[in-house]
C-alpha positions in Angstrom: -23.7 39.2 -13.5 -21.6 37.1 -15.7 -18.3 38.2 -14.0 -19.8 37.4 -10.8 -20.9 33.5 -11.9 -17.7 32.8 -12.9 -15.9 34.7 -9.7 -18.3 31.7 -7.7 -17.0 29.2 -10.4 -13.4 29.6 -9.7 -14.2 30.1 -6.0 -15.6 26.5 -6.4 -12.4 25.4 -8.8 -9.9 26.7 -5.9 -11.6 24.7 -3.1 -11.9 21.8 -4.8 -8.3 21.9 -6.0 -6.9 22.5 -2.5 -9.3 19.5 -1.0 -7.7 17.4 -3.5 -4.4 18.4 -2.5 -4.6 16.7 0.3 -2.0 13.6 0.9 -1.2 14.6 -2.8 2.2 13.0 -1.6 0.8 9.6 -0.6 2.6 6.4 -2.0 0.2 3.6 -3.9 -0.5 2.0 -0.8 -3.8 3.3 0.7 -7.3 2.4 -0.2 -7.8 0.1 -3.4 -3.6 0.4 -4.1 -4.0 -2.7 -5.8 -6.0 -1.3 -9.1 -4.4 1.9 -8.9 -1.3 -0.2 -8.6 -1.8 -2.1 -12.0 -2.7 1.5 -13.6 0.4 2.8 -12.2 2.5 0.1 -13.3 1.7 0.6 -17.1 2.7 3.8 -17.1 5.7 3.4 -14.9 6.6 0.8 -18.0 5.6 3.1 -20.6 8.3 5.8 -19.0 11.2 3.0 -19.0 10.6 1.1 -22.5 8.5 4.1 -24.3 5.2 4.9 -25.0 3.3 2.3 -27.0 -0.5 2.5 -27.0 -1.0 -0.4 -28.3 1.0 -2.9 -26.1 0.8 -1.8 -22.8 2.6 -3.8 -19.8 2.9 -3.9 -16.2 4.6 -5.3 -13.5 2.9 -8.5 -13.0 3.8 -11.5 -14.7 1.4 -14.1 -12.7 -2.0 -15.8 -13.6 -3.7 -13.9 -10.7 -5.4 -12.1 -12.8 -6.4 -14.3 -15.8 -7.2 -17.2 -13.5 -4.8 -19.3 -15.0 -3.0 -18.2 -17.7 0.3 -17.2 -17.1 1.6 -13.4 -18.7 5.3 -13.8 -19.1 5.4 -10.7 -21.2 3.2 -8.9 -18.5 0.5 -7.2 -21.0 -2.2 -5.5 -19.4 -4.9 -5.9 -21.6 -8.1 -3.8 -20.2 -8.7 -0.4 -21.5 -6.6 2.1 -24.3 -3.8 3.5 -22.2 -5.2 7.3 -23.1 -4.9 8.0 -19.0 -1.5 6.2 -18.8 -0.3 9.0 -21.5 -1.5 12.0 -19.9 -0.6 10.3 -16.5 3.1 9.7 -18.4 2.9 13.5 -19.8 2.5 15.1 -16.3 5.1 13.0 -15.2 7.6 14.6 -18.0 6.7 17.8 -17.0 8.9 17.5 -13.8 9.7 13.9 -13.2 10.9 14.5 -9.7 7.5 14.8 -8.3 7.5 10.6 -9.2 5.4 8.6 -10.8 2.9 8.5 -7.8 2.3 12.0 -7.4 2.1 12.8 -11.3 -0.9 10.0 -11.2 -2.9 11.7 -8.6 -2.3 15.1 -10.3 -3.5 13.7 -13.3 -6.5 12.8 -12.3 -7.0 16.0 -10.3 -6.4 17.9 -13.5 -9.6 15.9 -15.0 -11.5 15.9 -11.8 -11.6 20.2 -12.0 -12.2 19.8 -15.8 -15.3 17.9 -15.6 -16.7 20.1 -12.2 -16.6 22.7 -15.4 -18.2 20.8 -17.7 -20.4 19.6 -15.6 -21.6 23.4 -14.4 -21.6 24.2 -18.1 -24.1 21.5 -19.0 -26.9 21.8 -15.7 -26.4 25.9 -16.4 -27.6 25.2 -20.1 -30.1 23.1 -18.9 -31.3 24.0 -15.6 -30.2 27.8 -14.5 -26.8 29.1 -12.7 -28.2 28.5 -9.1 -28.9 24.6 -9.5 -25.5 24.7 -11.8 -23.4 26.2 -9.2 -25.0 23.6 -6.2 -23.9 20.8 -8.5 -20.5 22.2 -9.3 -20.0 22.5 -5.4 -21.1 19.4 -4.0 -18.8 17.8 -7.0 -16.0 19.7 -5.0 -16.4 19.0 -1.9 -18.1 15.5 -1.2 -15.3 13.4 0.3 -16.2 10.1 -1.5 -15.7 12.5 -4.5 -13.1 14.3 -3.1 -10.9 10.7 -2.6 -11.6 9.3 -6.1 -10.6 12.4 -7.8 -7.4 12.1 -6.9 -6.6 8.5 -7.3 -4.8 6.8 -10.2 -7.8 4.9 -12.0 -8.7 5.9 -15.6 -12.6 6.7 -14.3 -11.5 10.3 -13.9 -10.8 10.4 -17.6 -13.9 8.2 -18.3 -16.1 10.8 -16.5 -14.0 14.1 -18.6 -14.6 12.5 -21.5 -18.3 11.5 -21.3 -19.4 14.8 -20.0 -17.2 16.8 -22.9 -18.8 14.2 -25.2 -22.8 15.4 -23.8 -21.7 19.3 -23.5 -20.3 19.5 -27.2 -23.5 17.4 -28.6 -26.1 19.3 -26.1 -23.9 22.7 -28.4 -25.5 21.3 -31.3 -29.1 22.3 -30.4 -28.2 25.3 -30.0 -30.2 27.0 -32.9 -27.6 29.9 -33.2 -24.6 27.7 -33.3 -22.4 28.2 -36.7 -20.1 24.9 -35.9 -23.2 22.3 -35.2 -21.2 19.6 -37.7 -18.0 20.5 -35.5 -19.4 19.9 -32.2 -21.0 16.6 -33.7 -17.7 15.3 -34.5 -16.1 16.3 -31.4 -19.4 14.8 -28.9 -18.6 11.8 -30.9 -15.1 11.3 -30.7 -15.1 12.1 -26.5 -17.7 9.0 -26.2 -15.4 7.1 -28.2 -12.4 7.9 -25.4 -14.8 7.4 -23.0 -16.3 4.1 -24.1 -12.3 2.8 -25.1 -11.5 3.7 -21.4 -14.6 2.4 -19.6 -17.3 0.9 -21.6 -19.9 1.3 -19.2 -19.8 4.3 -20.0 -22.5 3.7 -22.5 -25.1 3.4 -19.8 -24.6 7.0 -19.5 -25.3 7.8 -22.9 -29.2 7.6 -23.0 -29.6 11.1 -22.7 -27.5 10.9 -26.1 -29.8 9.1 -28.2 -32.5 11.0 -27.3 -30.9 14.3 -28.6 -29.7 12.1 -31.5 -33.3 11.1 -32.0 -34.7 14.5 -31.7 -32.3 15.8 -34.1 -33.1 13.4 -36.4 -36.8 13.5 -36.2 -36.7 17.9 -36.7 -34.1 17.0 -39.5 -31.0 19.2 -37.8 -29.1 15.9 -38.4 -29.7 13.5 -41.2 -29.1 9.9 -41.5 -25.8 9.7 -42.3 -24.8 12.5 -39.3 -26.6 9.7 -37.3 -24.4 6.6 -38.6 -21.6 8.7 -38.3 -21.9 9.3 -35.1 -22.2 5.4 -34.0 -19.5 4.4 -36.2 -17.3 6.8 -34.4 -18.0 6.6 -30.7 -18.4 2.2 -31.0 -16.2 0.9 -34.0 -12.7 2.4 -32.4 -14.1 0.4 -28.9 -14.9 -2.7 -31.3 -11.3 -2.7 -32.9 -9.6 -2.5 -29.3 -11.1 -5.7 -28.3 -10.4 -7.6 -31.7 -6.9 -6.2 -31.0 -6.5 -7.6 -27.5 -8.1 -10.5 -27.9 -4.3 -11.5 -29.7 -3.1 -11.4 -26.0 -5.6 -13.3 -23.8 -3.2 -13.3 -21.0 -3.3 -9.9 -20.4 -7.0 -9.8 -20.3 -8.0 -10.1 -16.6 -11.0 -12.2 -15.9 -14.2 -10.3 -16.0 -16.8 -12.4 -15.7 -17.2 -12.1 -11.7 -18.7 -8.2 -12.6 -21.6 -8.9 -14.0 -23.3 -11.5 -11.1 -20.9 -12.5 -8.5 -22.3 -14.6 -5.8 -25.7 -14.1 -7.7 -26.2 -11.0 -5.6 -28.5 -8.6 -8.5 -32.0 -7.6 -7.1 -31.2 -9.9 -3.8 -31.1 -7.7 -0.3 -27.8 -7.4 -0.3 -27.4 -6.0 -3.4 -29.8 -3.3 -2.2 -28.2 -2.8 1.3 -24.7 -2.6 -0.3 -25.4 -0.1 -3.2 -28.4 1.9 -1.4 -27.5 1.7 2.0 -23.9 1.4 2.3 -22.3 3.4 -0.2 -24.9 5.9 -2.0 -27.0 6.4 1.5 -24.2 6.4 4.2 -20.7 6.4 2.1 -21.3 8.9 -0.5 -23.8 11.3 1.5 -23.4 10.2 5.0 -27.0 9.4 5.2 -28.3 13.5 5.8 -27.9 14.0 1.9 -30.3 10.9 1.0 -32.9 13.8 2.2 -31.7 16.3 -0.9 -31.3 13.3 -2.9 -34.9 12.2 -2.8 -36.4 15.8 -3.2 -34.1 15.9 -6.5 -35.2 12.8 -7.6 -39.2 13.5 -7.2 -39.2 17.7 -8.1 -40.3 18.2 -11.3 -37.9 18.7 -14.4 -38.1 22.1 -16.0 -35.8 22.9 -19.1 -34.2 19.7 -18.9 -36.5 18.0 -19.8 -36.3 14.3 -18.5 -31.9 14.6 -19.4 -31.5 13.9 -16.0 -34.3 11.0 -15.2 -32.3 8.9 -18.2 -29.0 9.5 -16.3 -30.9 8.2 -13.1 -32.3 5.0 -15.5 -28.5 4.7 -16.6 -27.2 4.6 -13.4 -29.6 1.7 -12.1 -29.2 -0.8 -15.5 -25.5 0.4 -14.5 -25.9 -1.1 -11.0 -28.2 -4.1 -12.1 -26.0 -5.1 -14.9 -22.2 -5.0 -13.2 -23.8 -6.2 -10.0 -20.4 -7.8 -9.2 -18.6 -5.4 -9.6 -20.4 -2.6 -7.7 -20.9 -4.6 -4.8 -17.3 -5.5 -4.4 -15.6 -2.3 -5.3 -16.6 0.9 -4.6 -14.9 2.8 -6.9 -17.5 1.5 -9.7 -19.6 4.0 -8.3 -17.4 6.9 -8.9 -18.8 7.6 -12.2 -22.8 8.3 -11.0 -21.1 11.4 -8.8 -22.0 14.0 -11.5 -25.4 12.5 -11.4 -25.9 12.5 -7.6 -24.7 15.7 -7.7 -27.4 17.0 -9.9 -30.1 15.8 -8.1 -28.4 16.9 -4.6 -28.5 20.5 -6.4 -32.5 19.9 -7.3 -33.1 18.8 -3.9 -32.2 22.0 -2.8 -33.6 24.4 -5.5 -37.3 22.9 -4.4 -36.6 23.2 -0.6 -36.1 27.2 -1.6 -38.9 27.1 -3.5 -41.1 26.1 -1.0 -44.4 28.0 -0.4 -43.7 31.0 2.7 -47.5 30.5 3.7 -46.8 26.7 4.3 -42.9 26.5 5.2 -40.8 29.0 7.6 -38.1 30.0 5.3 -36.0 30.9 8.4 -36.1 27.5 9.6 -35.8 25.8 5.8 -32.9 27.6 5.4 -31.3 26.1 8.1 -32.2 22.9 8.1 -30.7 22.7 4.7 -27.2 24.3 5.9 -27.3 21.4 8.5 -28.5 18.6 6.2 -25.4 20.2 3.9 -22.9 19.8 6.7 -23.8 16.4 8.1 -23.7 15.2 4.7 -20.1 15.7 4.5 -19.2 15.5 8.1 -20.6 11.7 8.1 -19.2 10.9 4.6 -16.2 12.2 6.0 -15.9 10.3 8.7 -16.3 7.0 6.5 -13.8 8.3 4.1 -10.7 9.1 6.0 -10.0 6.2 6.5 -9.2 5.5 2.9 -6.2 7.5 2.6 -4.2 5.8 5.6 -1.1 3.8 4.4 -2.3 0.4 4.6 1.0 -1.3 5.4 4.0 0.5 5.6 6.9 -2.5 5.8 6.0 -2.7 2.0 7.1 0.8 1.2 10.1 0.2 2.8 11.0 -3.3 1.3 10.0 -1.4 -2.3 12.6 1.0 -1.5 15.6 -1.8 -0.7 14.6 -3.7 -3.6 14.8 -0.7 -5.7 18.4 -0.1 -3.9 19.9 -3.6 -3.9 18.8 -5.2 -7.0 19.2 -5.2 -11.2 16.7 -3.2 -13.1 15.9 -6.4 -14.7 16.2 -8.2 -11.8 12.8 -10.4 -11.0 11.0 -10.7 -7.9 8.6 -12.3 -6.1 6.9 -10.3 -3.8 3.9 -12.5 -1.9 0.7 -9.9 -1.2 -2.4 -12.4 -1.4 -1.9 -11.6 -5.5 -2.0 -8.0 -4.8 0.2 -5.9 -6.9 0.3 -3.0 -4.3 3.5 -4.5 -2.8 5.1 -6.1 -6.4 4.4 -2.4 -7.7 6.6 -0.5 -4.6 10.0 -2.9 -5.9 9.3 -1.5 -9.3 10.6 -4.5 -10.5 8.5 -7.0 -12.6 7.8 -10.7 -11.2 4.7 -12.2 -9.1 2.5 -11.2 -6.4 1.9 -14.6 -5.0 4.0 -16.9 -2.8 4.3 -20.7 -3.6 5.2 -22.5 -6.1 9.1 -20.8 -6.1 10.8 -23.3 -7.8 8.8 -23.0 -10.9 8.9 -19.2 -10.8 12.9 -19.4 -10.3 12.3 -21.6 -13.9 10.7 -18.5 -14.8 13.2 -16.2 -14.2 12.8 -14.8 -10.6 15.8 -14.0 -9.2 14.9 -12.3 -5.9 12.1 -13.2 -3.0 11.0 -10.4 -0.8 8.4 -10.5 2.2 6.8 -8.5 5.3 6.2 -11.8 7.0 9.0 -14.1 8.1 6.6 -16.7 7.9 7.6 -20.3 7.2 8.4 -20.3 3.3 10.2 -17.4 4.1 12.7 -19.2 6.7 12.3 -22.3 4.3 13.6 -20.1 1.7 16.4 -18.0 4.1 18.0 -21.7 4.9 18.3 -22.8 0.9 19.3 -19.2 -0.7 21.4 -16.3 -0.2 20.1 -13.8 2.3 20.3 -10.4 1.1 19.1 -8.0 4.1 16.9 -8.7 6.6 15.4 -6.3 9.5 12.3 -5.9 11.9 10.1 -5.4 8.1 11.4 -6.8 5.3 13.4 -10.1 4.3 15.1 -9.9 1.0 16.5 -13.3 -0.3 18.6 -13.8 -3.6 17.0 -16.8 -5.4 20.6 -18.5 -5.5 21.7 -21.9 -3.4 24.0 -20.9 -0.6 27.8 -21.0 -1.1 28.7 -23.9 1.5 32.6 -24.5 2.7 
């Protein structure tokens, strides 16, 4: 019987790898290329001037992101660089697969980790059939499917945070010889996990009450207890007295937490419930399973899975901003929707055959299954189209006809998607040229041959110029 579980667990492994193989090959230029842009950058830096955790830079030198302070020395002050290094270690292992490539493998790597962990955790807690349900809608919903392949550090913040509940959930475990072992190690994945995303603590209550528990039946003492918070928080703590040296390179963050005054209004409701749990993430069918999850009673898990569900909505209330704007910030309640998809089912099957046709149950859930992905589906393909192309191809001649240190200003509405594709460092803006010449730009390139373009092809040199691109050499024209 064992054999056989794990036989379904790599059957699920291999189809989530090969769904996650798909456009493997895509540049940074599809959906939400601008932060997978800046996370690219950093390690694209770290694999020219060397690996330094603690002063990590990227491409943009420009007060986009600040609001107003300008980064010269483009630092990138937001979380520990842990996914740049592993991002930067895959790229070493063949660096011809690019820096693109190795990202999305990277995070496909975790992605297959944590379907593991996550199977290992519900089976503890909840049986092999429920396990195996979660493990497999983790594989195969698209919204999943799309942001485990991305280059953003949540798919290390989600590895991490489950490792961090599977090695303390060991500790219960009235058999296990290494209970001070796992304790250390539970601790030391949320510390990763908070360094790289610190709302990752709102997916910790399930945490403290295992730490209380422990506490209170004295399988942990006081000390184990301190321990524990001085390791998963102080190492977070000292990263942000550490960064707080470069305020520059600390984006502006204060637009997450209430932007527009949207928490607990309709909108906030229609956007997170409606929009992207009910019809982008389960392609309204799976709200069905989700609800019957939700409501069925827990068994061995206690109420584990009702404090991720709590987590997950002071998650939403708190960061209203930024859920609402972005939808990757709802990447990291997958495992937990996943879980509760999984429940959904298991009380369908348990349904009384005196009240319920079992024939008919049965198929109504394989078609619930199926239009939940097919709909989700059909919202998510669209995320992996090349946005716009000409910015590729500029990348690629400013790559070709410029200095290393050459630096450019590539105009993109502050986006970095475009500044990223020269792989040269400079600004992501237009206007103000003159001062950023002061600063050291050297080269202007552009998708539009708008007016400051032709402004700026009558006063400098002209470089190359086709149906896509115009590149212009920040230097006055040589008149006879």
């Amino acid at each position: 019987m064992k054999i056989l579980r794990t036989f379904f667990l790599v059957g699920i492994l291999v189809i989530a790898l090969v769904v996650r193989l798909y456009k493997i090959d895509n540049p940074v230029a599809d959906w939400h290329s601008w932060r997978q842009a800046d996370t690219a950058s950093v390690t694209a830096n770290f694999a020219e001037k060397g690996l330094n955790m603690l002063m990590p830079t990227y491409h943009d030198l420009s007060n986009v992101p600040t609001g107003g302070a300008e980064n010269p020395n483009g630092y990138r002050m937001v979380e520990v660089p842990f996914y740049n290094a592993l991002h930067l270690g895959v790229l070493n292992l063949n660096p011809e697969m690019g820096i693109d490539k190795a990202g999305r493998l990277t995070s496909v790597i975790l992605s297959l980790i944590s379907i593991v962990l996550l199977y290992l955790i519900v089976n503890k807690l909840s049986g092999f059939f429920i396990a195996f349900l979660t493990a497999f809608f983790m594989a195969i919903l698209p919204f999943n499917i799309y942001y485990s392949r991305v280059i953003l550090p949540e798919p290390l913040m989600i590895v991490t945070l489950l490792a961090s509940f599977w090695f303390l959930l060991k500790t219960t475990d009235s058999k296990s010889r290494f209970k001070r072992l796992n304790l250390l190690l539970s601790a030391v994945f949320l510390s990763v996990a908070v360094m790289v995303k610190p709302y990752a603590l709102f997916f910790a209550l399930p945490h403290l009450a295992i730490l209380f528990r422990s506490l209170a039946t004295k399988e942990i003492n006081f000390f184990d207890f301190i321990s524990y918070g001085a390791i998963s928080l102080v190492p977070f703590g000292l990263w942000r007295r550490h960064i707080a040296q470069f305020p520059e390179g600390i984006p502006a963050s204060g637009w997450l937490y209430n932007e527009g005054n949207i928490r607990f209004r309709p909108a906030w409701f229609r956007w997170l419930f409606g929009e992207r749990i009910g019809k982008l993430i389960l392609g309204s069918w799976g709200t069905t399973l989700l609800v019957l999850g939700i409501v069925a009673k827990p068994t061995k898990e206690g109420i584990t899975y009702w404090l991720w569900g709590i987590g997950t909505i002071l998650y939403f209330a708190v960061f209203a901003g930024g859920n609402v704007r972005h939808d990757y910030y709802q990447a990291i309640v997958m495992p937990f929707i996943c879980i509760f998809l999984a429940k959904g089912i298991y009380l369908l099957m348990s349904l009384t055959k005196s009240t319920y046709s079992r024939f008919l149950t049965l198929v109504m859930t394989g078609f619930i299954i199926v239009f939940t992905i097919g709909m989700s589906w059909y919202d998510v393909k669209g995320f992996y189209q090349i946005n716009n192309p000409a910015i590729i191809e500029a990348g690629k001649a400013i790559d070709r006809l410029t200095p290393k240190d050459a630096k450019v200003i590539a105009p993109y509405n502050g986006d970095t998607a475009f500044l990223y594709q020269t792989r040269r460092s400079g600004w992501p803006v237009s206007f103000y040229i003159e001062k950023r010449i002061e600063a050291g730009a050297t080269y202007y390139v552009s998708t539009s041959y708008d007016g400051e373009a032709r402004d700026l092809e009558k006063r400098y040199t002209l470089v190359e110029k086709n149906d896509q691109y115009i590149i212009i050499k920040l230097t006055p024209k040589i008149t006879k």
